[in-house]
N, C-alpha and C positions, 0 to 999 in steps of 0.2 A: 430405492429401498428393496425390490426384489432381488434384487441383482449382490446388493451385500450379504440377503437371506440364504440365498445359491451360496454366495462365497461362504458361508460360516457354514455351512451344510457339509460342502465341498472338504473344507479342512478338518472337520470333523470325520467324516470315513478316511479321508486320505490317513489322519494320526490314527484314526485305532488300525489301520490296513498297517502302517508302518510298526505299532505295537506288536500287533496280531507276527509281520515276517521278523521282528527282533526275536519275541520268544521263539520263533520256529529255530531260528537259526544260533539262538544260542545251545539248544539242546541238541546234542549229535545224537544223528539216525542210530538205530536199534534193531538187530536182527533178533528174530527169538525161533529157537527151536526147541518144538515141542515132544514130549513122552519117549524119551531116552529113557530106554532099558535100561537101569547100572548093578540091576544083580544076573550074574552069563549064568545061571540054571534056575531059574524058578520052580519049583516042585508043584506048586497050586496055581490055580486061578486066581486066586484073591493076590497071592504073590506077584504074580506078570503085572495083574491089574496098578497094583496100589505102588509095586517098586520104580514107580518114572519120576524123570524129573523133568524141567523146562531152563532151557538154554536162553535167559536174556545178556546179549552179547553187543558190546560199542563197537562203531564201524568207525574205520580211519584209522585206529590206534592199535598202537604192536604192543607186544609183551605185558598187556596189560593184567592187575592184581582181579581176582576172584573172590568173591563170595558165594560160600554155599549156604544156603539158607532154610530152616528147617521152621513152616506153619506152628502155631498153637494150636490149642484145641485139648487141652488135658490127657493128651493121650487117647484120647476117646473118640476125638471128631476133627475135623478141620480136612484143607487140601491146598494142594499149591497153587489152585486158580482164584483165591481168597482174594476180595480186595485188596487188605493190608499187604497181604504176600507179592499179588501184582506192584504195587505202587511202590510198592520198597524196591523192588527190583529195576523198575523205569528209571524211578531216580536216580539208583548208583551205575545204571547201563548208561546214561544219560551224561553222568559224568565222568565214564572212561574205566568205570569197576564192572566186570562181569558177575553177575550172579546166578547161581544154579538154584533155582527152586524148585523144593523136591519134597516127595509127596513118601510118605512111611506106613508099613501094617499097624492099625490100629488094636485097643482092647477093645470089647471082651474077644475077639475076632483072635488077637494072639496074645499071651501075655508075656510079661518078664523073660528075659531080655531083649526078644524079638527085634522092638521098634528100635534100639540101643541098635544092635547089630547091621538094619537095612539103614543106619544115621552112615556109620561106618563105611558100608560099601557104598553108599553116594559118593562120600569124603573121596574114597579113594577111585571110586569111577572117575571121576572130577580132576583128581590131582594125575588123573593117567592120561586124560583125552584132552585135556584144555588148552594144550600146544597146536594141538592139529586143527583149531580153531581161532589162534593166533594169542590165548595169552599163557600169560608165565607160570609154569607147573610148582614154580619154589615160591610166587607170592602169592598163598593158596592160604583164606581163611573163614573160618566157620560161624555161623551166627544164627541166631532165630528167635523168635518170641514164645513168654508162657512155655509150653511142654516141649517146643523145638527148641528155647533158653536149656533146660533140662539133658534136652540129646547133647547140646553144643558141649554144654559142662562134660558130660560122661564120657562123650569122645575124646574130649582134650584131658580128662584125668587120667581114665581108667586104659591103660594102656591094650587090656587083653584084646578090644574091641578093632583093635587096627590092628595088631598082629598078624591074623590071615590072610590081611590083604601088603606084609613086608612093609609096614608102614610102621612108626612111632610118633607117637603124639606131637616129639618136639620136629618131627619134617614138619609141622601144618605153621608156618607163619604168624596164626594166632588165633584166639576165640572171641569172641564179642556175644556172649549170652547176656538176652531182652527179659528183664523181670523170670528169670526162671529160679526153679525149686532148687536150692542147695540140700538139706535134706532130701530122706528118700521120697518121691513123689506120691503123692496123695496117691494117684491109681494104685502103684505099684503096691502101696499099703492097701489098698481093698482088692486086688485080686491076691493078698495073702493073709485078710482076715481083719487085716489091723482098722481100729475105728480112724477114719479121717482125723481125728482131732487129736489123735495121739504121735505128738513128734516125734521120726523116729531117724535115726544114724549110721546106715550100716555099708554094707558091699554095694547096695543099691544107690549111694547117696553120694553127690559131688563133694561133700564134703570129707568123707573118708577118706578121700584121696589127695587129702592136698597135700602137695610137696612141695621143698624146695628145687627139682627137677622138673616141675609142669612148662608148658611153654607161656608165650604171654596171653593175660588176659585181662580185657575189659569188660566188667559186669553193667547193666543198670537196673532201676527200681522206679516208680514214682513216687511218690510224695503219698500221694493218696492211693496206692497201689493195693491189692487184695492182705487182709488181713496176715501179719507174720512177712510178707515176701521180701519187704525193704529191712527185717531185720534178719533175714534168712540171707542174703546177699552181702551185710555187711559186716556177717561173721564171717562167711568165706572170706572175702578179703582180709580180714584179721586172722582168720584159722591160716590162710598163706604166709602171709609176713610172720607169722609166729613159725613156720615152719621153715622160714628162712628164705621163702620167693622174695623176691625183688620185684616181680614183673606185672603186677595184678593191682589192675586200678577196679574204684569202685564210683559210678557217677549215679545220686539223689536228684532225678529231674524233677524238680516243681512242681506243682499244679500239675500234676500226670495221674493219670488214675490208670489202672494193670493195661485197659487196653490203647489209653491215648497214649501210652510211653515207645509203643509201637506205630500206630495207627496216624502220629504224624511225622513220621520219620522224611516222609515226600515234601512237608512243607520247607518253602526255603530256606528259615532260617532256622532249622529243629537242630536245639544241642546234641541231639542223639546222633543225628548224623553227622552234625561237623566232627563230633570228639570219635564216631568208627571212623570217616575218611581221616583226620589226622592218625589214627591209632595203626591205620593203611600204613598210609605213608612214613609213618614210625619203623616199620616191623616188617615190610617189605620188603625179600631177601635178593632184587635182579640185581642190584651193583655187584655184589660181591658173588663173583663165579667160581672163585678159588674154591668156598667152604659151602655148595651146594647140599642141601641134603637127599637122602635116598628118595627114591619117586618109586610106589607103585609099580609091580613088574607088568609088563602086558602080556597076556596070557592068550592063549590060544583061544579065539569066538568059535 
């Protein structure tokens, strides 16, 4: 009888040991580098401080596609070393997507356009340097939750904001904005007066921009998402098709409330992340080297 008790013991640690090295070994190794400068002149302190980002990068694999990833937090608060921000990043480095998590000037600290601007020169930090780190400069795209959903949108509409840096929205392979504002952002209405509860549509708002010339996008929302946001997102997609885009989906995840619609993107089998990894692998431009778009010039450090 002892001897059987040993043996079920025995197979017991040996199966979870064997458990314990499958997960290890199905997830590939992860390098991360951290607090990359991506604006070359900072004027402030608060600027060096807040403009870094963090490099989580797969090991093994060449040419592989990126995501730049941009925190919530309203505009007002958050950073890239956020659980949610970590864990979304693990999981697409994990399975062969690079992500750059990257941290932005917040309000009342700066307002309008500021945070828009340092989205920008991430983007293009990113789409400049991500070769000499072994992935693909042309399958570069942009994502984030809440108020980083917001940057994603305005980078990929509003084209003035990548200009300085010789870039156009349609070089970025795609957007993937996480429950963010299609209107003008709630902040951006109270550092200019306007009551929160007054919706508002202008220069500042992803939606004034939609064209049939945007590059592709995948929006989401949840179900039980913050009041307005799931039908804020599913007029953009309708304001785009009306304008003639072809290329703009819009996914209603279930049982998600503003921050589970994020916040399980790590779990294995989250819609959110199979429909960005398929939206990847859609719109990922390495086969085709003939019709390359422009990259970011490098500029003198």
């Amino acid at each position: 009888m002892p001897t059987n008790v040993m043996t079920r013991r025995q197979l017991i640690v040996a199966s979870l040991l064997l458990s314990a090295t499958s997960l290890l070994s199905a997830a590939e190794p992860i390098q991360v580098i951290s607090d990359l400068g991506y604006r070359r002149d900072p004027v402030t302190d608060y600027e060096e401080t807040r403009c870094k980002l963090d490099l989580y990068l797969p090991q093994g694999v060449e040419n592989f596609p990126t995501i730049v990833w941009f925190h919530g937090g309203g505009l007002q608060n958050g950073d890239k070393t956020t659980d949610i921000a970590v864990a979304v990043a693990q999981r697409f480095a994990a399975e062969g997507v690079a992500v750059a998590s990257v941290n932005y000037r917040l309000s009342p600290q700066v307002k309008f356009p500021a945070y828009i601007e340092d989205a920008a020169a991430a983007v293009a930090y990113v789409q400049r340097e991500i070769e000499n780190h072994g992935g693909d400069p042309h399958s570069l795209f942009v994502s984030g939750h809440s108020a980083g959903g917001y940057l994603t949108l305005m980078v990929g509409l509003d084209a003035r904001y990548l200009e300085p840096h010789g870039l156009k929205p349609t070089d970025i392979a795609g957007f993937m904005p996480v429950a963010g504002q299609t209107i003008t952002h709630s902040t951006v209405r109270e550092e200019r007066g306007i009551p929160k509860t007054r919706p508002t549509v202008d220069s500042a708002a992803p939606l004034f921009h939609a064209s049939k010339d945007a590059p592709p996008f995948l929006c989401f929302a949840g179900s039980n998402d913050l009041p307005m946001r799931a039908e804020e997102n599913a007029l953009f997609a309708a304001a785009m098709k009306a304008a003639g885009h072809r290329q703009t989906s819009y996914l209603l995840v279930a049982d998600r409330d503003h921050g589970a619609v994020a916040s399980r993107i790590p779990e294995p089998n989250d819609p959110v992340a199979a429909a960005m990894k398929a939206f990847i692998d859609d719109h990922r431009r390495l086969a085709d080297k003939s019709s390359q778009p422009s990259r970011a010039p490098s500029l003198d450090r």
